[in-house]
N, C-alpha and C positions, 0 to 999 in steps of 0.2 A: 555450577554453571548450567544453565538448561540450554540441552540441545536444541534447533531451531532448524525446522526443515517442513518444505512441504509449501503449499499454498496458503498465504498470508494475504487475504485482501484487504484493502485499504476500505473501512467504513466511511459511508457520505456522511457529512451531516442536511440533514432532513429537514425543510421548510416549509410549513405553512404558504398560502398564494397570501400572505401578507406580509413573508419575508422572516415568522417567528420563527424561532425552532420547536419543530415538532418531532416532541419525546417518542411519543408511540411511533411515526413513523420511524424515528432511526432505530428506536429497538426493533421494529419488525424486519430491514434490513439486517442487523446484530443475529436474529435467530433466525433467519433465509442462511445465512453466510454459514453459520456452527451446523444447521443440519444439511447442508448439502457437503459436508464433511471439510472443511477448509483445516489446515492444522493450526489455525490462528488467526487472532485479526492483530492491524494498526488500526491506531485513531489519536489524531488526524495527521491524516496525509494532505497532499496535497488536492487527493480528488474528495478529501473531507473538505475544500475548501477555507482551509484554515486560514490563511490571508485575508479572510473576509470574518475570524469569527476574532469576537473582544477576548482579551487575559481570562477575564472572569468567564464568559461563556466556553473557555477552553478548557478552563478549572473545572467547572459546572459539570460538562459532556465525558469531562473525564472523568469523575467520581462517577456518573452515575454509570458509565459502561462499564467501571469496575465490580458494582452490584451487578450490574446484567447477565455478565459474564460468569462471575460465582465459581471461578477457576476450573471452566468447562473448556476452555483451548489456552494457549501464551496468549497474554496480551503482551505486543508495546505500544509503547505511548509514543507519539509524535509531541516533541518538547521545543521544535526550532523557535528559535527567537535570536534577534538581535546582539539583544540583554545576555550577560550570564546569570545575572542575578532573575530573572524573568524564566529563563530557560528554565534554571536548575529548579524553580517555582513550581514548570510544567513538570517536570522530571521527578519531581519529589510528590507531587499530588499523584502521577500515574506510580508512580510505588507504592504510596499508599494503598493505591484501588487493584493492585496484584501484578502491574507491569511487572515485565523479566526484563526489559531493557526499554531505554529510551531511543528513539530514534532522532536522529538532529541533522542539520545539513552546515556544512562548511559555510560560514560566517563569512560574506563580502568584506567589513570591517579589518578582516583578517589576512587578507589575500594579500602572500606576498611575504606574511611574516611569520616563518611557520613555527618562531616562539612564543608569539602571541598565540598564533591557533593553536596549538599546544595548551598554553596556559588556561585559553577558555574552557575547551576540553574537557581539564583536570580539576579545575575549579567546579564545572556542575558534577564531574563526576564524586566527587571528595561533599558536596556537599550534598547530594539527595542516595549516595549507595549504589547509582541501579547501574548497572551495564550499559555501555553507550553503545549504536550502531549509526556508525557514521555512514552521513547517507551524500553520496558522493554525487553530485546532478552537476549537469553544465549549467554554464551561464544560461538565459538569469535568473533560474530559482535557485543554482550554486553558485560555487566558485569554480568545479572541475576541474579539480588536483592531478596532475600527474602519478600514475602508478608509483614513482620512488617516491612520489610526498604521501600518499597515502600510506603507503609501507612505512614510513617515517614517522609518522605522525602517531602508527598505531602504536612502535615499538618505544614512542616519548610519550605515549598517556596508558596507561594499562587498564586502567577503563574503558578503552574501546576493542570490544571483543566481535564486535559482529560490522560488518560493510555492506550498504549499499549500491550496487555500482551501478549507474545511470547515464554515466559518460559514455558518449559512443566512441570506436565499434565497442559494445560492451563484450561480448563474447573473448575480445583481442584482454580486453584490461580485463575480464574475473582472471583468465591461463595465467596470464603475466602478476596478477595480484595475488594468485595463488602460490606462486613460486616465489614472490618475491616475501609472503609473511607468513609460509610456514603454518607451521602448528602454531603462530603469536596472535591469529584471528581464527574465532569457533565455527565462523558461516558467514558467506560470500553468497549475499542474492541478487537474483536483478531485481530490474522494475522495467519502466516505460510500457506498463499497461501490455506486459505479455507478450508486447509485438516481437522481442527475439527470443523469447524462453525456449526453444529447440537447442539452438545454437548455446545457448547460458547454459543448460542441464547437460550438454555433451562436454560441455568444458569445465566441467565440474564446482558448477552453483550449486547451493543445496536447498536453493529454493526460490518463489517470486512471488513479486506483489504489486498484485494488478488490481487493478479496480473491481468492484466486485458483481455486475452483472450477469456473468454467466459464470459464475463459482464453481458449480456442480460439473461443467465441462473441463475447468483449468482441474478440479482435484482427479476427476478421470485421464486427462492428459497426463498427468503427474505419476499416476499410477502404474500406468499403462508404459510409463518410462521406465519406472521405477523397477519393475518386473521383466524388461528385456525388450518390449515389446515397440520399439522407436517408430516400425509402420505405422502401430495403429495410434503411436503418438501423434504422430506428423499428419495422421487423417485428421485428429481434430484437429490438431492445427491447423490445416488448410483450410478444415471448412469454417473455421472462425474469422481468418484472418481478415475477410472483407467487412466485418461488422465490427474489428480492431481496430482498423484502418480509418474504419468511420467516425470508433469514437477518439482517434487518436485529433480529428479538427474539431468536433462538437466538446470533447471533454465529460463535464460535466453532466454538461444536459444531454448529451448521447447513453449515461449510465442512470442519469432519471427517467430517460424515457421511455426504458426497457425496462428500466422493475417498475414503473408505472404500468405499461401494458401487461404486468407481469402479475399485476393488482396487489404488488406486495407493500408502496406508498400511495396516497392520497394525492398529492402535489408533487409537481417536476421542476416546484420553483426553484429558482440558482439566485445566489446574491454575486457570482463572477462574473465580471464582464466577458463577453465572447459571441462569437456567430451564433444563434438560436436557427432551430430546424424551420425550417419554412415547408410548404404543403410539398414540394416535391422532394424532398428531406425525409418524410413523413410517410411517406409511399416506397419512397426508396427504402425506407428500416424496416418498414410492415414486408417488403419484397424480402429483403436480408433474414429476415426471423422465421418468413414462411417456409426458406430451403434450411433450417436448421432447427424445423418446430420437433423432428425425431429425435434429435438430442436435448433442446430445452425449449420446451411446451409453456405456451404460453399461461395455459391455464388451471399448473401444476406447479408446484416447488419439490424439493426434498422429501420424504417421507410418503411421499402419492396422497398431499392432502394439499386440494384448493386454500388457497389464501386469500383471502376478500383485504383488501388496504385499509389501514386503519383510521 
């Protein structure tokens, strides 16, 4: 079982201003993310916009980030779906392409019968091999199980070796999730875009996965934990947090339009519905980036080599 620890950012997927997908751009985010030292990527998340992308373009994106990749960090796959027959589809094409686990989120369809959500489970797990990491969100991109259903549910599918926790307060549910599954789960991360990862890493998450715009700050925070050093954790943290915050209502288009000024994509296009930044939006992020260009430069990535967008 591959240990799993460290920052794992959620890849976008990358659009053309005509709405395609654009390969090159998403691999030039894929290699911004691996050389700013992340331990790993998913794809797709939900800040991959996957809700917006077809079976087949999920299939597609996912082969090919398995070539990209070339087992240079863990990949997982994001396999949610409805379907298990669909799921396990996702789940077995990201094995193919070198996933270590699949990622999935607690099935609405399911809610309320925790032998059905069991049975789903076991069935994509028995059918593609890979390791499941249930990804626990609140309503309504989950179901947001209860800490004993989640501990239930891991100890009735043994395919799920890894947890997402995204329910709030999360920091309350990793302690209590930890206690409650033992050595029966391998790694307990958060998410929600970083916003509480202080709190998650004290309570012993071993890891998170945030959207991936400022990558090189969350693996320095990580580090900087990692080694004793929680001050100067919490300095980046703070100094992040109002450019978090921001993309915690833009979403999306708050994490295109940073690696956009960042010139590591071409287009900021989003196929999700949502607020889009308006001119004092626009001024306000350019203000947010200019108190934070000493730790990520706009006109730098990883390795102190300019990136022009592809």
């Amino acid at each position: 079982m591959t240990q799993l620890a460290g920052v794992f950012p959620i890849v976008p997927t990358i659009f053309r201003a005509s709405g395609a997908i654009d390969f090159a751009g998403t691999r030039s985010v894929l290699d911004y993310i691996i050389d700013a030292g992340a331990a790993g990527v998913v794809f797709p998340g939900l800040a991959s916009e996957y809700d917006l992308l077809s079976v087949d373009e999920r299939l597609e994106l996912t082969a090919q980030l398995g070539e990209w990749i070339d087992g240079r960090v863990p990949f997982i796959v994001g396999a949610s779906h409805s379907d298990a027959a669909v799921a396990a589809q996702l789940a077995t094409t990201g094995a193919a392409a070198g996933a270590v686990a699949a990622m999935i989120l607690t099935p609405h369809e399911h809610a309320g019968d925790p032998e059905a959500m069991a049975a789903y489970f076991n069935d994509i797990h028995e059918a593609s091999g890979v390791a499941i990491m249930l990804q626990n969100a609140p309503a309504p991109m989950g179901v947001g199980l209860g800490v004993p259903q989640v501990a239930a549910l891991a100890r009735a599918v043994p395919g799920i070796r890894y947890v997402k926790e995204e329910t709030q307060p999360s920091g309350h549910r990793i302690t209590a999730l930890m206690e409650a599954t033992g050595a029966g789960v391998e790694a307990v991360f958060g998410g929600a875009g970083a916003r509480y990862v202080i709190d998650e890493l004290q309570r012993g998450a071993t890891g998170t996965m945030p959207a991936c715009e400022v990558t090189e700050v969350h693996v320095e925070m990580l580090t900087r934990h990692a080694r004793g050093d929680l001050d100067g954790a919490r300095d980046l943290f703070e100094r992040t947090l109002p450019l978090l915050s921001m993309q915690a209502v833009f979403r999306w288009r708050l994490t295109k339009a940073v690696l956009l000024r960042r010139g590591i994509i071409a287009s900021d296009h989003v196929r999700a519905p949502g607020p889009a930044l308006d001119a004092w939006d626009q001024r306000e992020l350019d203000d947010l980036l200019s108190r934070i260009a000493d730790i990520l430069p706009l006109d730098r990535v990883p390795n102190n080599q300019a990136r022009k967008a592809p």
